[in-house]
C-alpha positions in Angstrom: 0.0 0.0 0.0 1.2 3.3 -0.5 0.3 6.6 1.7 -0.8 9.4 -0.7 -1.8 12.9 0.0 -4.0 15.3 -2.0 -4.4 19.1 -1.8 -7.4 20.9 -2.0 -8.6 24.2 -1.3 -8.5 25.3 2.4 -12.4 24.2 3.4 -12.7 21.4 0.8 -11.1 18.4 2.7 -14.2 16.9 3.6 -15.7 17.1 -0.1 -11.9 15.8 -1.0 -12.1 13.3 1.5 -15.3 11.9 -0.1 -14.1 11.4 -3.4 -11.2 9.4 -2.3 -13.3 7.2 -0.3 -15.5 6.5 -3.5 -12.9 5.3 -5.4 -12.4 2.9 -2.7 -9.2 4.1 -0.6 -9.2 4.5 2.8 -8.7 8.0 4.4 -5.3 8.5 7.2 -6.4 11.8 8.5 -6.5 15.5 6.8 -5.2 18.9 7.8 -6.0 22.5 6.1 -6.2 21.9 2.4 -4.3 18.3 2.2 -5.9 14.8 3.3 -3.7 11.6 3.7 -4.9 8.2 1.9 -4.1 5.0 1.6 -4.2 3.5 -2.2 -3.0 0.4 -4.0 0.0 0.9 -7.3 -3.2 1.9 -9.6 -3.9 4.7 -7.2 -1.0 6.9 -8.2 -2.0 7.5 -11.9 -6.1 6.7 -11.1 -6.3 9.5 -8.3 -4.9 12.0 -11.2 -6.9 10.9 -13.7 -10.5 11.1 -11.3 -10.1 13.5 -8.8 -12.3 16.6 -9.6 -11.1 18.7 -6.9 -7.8 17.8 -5.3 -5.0 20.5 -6.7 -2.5 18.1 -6.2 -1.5 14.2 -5.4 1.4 13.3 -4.3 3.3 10.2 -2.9 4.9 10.0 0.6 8.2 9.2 0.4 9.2 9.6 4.5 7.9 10.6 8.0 10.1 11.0 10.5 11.2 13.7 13.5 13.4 16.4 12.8 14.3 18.5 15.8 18.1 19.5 14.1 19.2 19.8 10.2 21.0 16.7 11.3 17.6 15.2 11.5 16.4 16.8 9.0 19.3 15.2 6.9 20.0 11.8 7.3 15.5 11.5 7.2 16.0 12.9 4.0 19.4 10.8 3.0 17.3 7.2 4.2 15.0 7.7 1.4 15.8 5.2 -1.6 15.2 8.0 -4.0 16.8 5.8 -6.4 13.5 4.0 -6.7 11.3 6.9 -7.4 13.4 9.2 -9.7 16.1 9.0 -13.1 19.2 9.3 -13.1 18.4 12.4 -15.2 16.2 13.7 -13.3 16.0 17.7 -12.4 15.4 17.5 -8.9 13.2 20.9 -7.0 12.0 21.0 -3.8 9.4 23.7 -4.8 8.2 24.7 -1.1 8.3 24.2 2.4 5.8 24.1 4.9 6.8 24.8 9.0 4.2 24.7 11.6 5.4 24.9 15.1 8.2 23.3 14.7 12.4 24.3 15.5 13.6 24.0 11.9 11.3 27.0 10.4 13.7 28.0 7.2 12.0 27.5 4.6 15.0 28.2 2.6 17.7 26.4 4.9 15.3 23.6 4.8 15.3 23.3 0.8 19.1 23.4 0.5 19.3 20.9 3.3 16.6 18.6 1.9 17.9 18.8 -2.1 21.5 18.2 -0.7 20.7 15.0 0.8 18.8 13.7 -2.3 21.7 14.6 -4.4 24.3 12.7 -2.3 22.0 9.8 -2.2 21.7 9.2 -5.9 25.4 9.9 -6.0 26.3 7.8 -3.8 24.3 4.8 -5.0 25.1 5.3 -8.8 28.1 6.5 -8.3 28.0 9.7 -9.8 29.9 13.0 -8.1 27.6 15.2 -10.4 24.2 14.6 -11.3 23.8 15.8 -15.1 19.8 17.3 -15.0 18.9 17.0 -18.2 16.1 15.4 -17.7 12.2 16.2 -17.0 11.5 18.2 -13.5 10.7 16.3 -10.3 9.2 18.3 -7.6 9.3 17.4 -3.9 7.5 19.3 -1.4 8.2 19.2 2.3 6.1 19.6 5.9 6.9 20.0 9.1 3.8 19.8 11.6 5.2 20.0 14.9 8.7 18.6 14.6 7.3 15.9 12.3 8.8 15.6 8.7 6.9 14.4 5.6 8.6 14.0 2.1 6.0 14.3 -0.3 6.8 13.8 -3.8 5.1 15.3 -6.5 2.9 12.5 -9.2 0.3 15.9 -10.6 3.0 18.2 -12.3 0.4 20.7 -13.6 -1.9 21.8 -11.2 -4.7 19.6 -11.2 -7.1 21.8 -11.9 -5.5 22.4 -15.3 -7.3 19.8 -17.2 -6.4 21.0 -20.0 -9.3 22.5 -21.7 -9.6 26.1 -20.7 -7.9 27.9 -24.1 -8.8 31.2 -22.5 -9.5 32.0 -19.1 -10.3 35.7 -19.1 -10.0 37.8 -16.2 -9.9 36.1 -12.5 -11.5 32.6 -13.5 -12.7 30.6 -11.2 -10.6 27.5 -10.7 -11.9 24.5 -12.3 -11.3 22.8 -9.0 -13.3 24.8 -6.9 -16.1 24.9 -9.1 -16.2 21.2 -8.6 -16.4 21.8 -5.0 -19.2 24.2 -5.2 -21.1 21.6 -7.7 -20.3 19.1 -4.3 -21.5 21.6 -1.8 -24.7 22.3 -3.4 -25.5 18.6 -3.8 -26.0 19.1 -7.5 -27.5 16.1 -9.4 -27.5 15.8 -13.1 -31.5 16.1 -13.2 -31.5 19.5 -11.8 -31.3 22.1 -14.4 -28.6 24.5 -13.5 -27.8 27.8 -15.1 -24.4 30.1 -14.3 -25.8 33.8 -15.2 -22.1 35.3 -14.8 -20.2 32.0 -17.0 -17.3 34.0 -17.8 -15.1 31.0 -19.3 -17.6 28.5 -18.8 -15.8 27.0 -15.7 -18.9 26.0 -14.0 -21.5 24.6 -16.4 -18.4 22.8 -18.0 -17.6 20.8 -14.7 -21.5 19.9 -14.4 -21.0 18.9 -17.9 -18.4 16.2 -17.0 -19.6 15.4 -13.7 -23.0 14.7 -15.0 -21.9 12.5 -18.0 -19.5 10.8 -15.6 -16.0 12.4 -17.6 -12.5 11.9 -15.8 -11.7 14.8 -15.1 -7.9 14.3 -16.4 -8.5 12.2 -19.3 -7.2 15.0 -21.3 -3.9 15.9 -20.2 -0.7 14.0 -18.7 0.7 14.0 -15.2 4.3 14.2 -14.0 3.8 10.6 -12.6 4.1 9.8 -16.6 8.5 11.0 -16.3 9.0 8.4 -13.3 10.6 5.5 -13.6 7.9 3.3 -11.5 5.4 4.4 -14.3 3.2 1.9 -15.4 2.3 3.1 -18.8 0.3 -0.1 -20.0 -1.6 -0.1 -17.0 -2.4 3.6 -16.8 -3.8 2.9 -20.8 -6.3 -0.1 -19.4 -7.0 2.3 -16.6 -8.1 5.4 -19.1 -9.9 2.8 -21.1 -11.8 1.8 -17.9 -12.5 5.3 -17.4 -13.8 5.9 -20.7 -16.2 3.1 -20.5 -17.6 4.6 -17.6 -18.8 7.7 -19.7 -22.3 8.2 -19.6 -24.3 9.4 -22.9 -27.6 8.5 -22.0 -28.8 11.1 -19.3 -30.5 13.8 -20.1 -29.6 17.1 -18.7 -29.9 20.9 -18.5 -26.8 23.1 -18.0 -26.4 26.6 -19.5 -24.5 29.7 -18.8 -25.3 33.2 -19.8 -23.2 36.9 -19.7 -23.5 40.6 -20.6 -20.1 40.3 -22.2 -20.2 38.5 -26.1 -16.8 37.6 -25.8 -17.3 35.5 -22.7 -19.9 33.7 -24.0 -18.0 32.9 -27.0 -15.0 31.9 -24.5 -17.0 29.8 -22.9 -18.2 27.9 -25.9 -14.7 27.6 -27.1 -13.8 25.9 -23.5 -16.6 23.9 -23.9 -16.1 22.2 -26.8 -12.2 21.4 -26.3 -13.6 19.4 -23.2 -16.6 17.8 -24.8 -14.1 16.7 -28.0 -11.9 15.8 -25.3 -14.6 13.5 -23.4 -15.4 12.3 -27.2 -12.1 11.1 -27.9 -11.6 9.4 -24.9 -15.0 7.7 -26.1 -13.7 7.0 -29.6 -10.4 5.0 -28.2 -12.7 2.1 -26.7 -14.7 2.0 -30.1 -18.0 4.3 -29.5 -19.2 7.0 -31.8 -20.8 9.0 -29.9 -20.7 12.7 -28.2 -21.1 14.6 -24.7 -23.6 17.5 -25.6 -22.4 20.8 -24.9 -23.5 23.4 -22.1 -25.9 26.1 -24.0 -24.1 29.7 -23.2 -26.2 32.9 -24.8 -25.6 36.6 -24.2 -27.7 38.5 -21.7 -27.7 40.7 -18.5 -28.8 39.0 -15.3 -31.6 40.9 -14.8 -33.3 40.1 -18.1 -33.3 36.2 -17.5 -36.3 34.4 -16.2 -36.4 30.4 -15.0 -36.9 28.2 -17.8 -38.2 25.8 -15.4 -39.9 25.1 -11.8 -36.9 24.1 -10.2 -33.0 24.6 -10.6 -29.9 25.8 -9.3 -28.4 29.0 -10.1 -24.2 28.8 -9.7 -22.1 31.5 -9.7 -19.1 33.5 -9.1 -19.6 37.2 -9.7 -17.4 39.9 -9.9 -15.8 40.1 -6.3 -14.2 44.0 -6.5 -10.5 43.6 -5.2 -9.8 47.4 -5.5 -11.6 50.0 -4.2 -13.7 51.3 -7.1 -14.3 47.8 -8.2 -15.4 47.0 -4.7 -17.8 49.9 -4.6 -19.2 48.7 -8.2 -19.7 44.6 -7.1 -22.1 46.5 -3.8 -24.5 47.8 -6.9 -24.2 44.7 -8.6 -25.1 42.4 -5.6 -28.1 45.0 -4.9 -29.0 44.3 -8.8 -28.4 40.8 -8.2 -31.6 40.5 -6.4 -33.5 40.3 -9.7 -32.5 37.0 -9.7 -34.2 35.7 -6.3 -37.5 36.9 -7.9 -37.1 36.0 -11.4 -35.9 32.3 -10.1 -38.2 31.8 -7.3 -38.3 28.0 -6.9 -34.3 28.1 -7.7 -31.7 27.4 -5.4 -28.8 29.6 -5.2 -24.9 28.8 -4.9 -23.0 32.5 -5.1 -19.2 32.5 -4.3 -17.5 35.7 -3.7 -14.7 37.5 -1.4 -17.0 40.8 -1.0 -17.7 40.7 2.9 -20.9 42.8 2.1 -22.0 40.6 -0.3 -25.4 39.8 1.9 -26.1 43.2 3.0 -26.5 44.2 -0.1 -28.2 41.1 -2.0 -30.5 41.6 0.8 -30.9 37.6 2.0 -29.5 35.4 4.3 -27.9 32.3 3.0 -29.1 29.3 4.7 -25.3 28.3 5.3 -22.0 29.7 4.5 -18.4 27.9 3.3 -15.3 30.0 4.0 -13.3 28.5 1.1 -9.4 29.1 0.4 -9.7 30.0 -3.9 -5.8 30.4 -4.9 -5.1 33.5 -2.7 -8.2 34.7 -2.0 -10.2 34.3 1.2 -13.8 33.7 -0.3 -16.9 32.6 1.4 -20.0 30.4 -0.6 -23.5 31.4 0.3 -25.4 28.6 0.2 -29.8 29.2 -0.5 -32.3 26.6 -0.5 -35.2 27.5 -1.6 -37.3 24.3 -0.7 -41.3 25.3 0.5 -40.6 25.1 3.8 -37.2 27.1 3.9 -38.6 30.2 0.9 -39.3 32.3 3.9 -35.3 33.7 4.6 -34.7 36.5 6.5 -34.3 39.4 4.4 -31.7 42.1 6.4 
């Protein structure tokens, strides 16, 4: 078995936490934004390949207590790197993290760390220089409370890079976190859901492939694929798998509308590079068919009305990090209330770092996330709007 550990974004670990478990590997414990598993050899590559919002996966290579760079060294130096990286290999140890604990250098840490992987693989193939030529290899360290963890890196990219956003626009949302805002909501493929601020598409794209049941990752490589335990055969049979799990028989409703053209014709450009991307993945185990693709059109907010009874409106709205802006997203969050009326049956998911956001959209969410988006504190108001909950207290 080998211990694993996934980031996520700081108030996600629980949602995390619950997609590991469904793919059947048993949860260690968690921490801000990171939760330790257990998985078999397949879980290296599969966790990748699945995961809709982890950031990152990596392997743990060593835990051990450091109270002295001695420590700190020979912990490091006991490590059969060999195993795990090539002989060519680039070798970074991209960050530290120190939490209460006496070594608290990030950057003595580093050097220390990197110069005891170096004199390992010297030492054992008998090399006094190491020629990095090769592909990069990133290995990130902790230190909770004296307690060292050598994490190395199987993601490369960012996860939430899946490799189908051509053009992002200004601020997106993380692909990542709008999976965890799909997960918070309890979204279910039946339930028509509508982004009225789509921007790139981020949102109604990862509905898209949660609700046809699309890996996430089936569209891009990892840097587990440059290590010399790769299993390339079985990471082919466990794509195929993956690919066989695609569904094209549901039936759903997901659309995305903005004031802006050009982000509605972003978004349909995003879409499609995933959809062809869910297609091909479809084509390589013999099937002919597509993943329909989220309907964007162009219009204000506040001229939109619910196509149907029931849905869920998902967004992420301008949040205003400068002063002006900030002053401008307070009129647009009073504007926003168009949308409680015009979607009165709708349940509403709005994520934004705007402290005033509910003063001035006049309701009180039914629960709030604090979630850690990149560097931004932001919080996710949560609205039911089920009968007996329509009544919310206005401020």
């Amino acid at each position: 078995m080998n211990k694993l550990v996934a980031l996520c974004a700081v108030g996600a670990e629980k949602i995390l936490g619950n997609e590991i478990k469904h793919l059947g590997y048993k949860l260690v414990s968690n921490a801000p934004g990171r939760v330790t598993f257990l998985g078999d050899d397949d879980a290296l590559f599969r966790t990748n390949l699945c995961l809709r919002t982890a950031d990152r996966v990596y392997l743990q290579l060593a835990e051990y207590s450091a109270l002295n760079f001695d420590d700190l060294y020979d912990g490091a130096y006991a490590v059969n790197w060999q195993d795990f990286l090539n002989k060519d290999s680039r070798i970074v140890v991209d960050k530290v993290r120190s939490y209460k604990s006496k070594l608290n250098s990030e950057h003595s840490i580093q050097g220390m760390v990197h110069k005891a992987i170096y004199s390992k693989l010297g030492d054992v193939w008998h090399m006094s220089t190491m020629p990095e030529s090769g592909e990069e290899s990133d290995v990130r360290i902790y230190i909770d409370e004296n307690t060292v963890l050598i994490l190395l890196d199987l993601s490369g990219l960012p996860l939430h890079k899946r490799g189908y956003r051509v053009d992002g626009g200004i601020a997106p949302l993380r692909e990542t976190t709008a999976a965890v805002l799909l997960q918070e909501m309890l979204w279910r493929r039946k339930t028509p859901l509508h982004d009225p601020f789509c921007g790139s598409g981020t949102i109604a794209i990862e509905a898209t492939l949660y609700a046809f049941n699309v890996a996430p990752g089936l569209g891009r490589r990892f840097a587990i694929e440059n290590l010399p335990f790769f299993n390339a055969q079985r990471a082919e049979e466990l794509k195929q798998k993956e690919a066989e799990q695609i569904r094209t028989d549901v039936e759903v409703r997901i659309t995305g509308s903005d004031i802006d053209p050009k982000a509605v014709e972003r978004s349909k450009k995003n879409a499609e590079y995933a959809c062809v991307m869910a297609g091909r993945a479809l084509k390589s185990i013999g099937i002919s068919k597509h993943i329909p693709r989220p309907d964007f059109i162009q219009s204000d907010f506040a001229d939109l009305s619910a196509p149907y009874e029931e849905g869920l409106l998902l967004c992420n709205p301008p949040y205003g990090e400068r002063l002006g802006d900030a002053e401008e997203a307070a009129v647009l969050y009073q504007k926003m209330q168009s949308l409680w009326v015009d979607f009165p049956d709708w349940d509403l998911g709005i994520i934004t770092s705007h402290e005033g956001f509910q003063d001035n959209f006049g309701h009180k969410a039914n629960s709030i996330k604090k979630l850690k988006a990149g560097n931004l504190d932001t919080s996710f108001y949560k609205y039911s709007r089920k009968p007996e909950q329509k009544k919310v207290v206005k401020y």
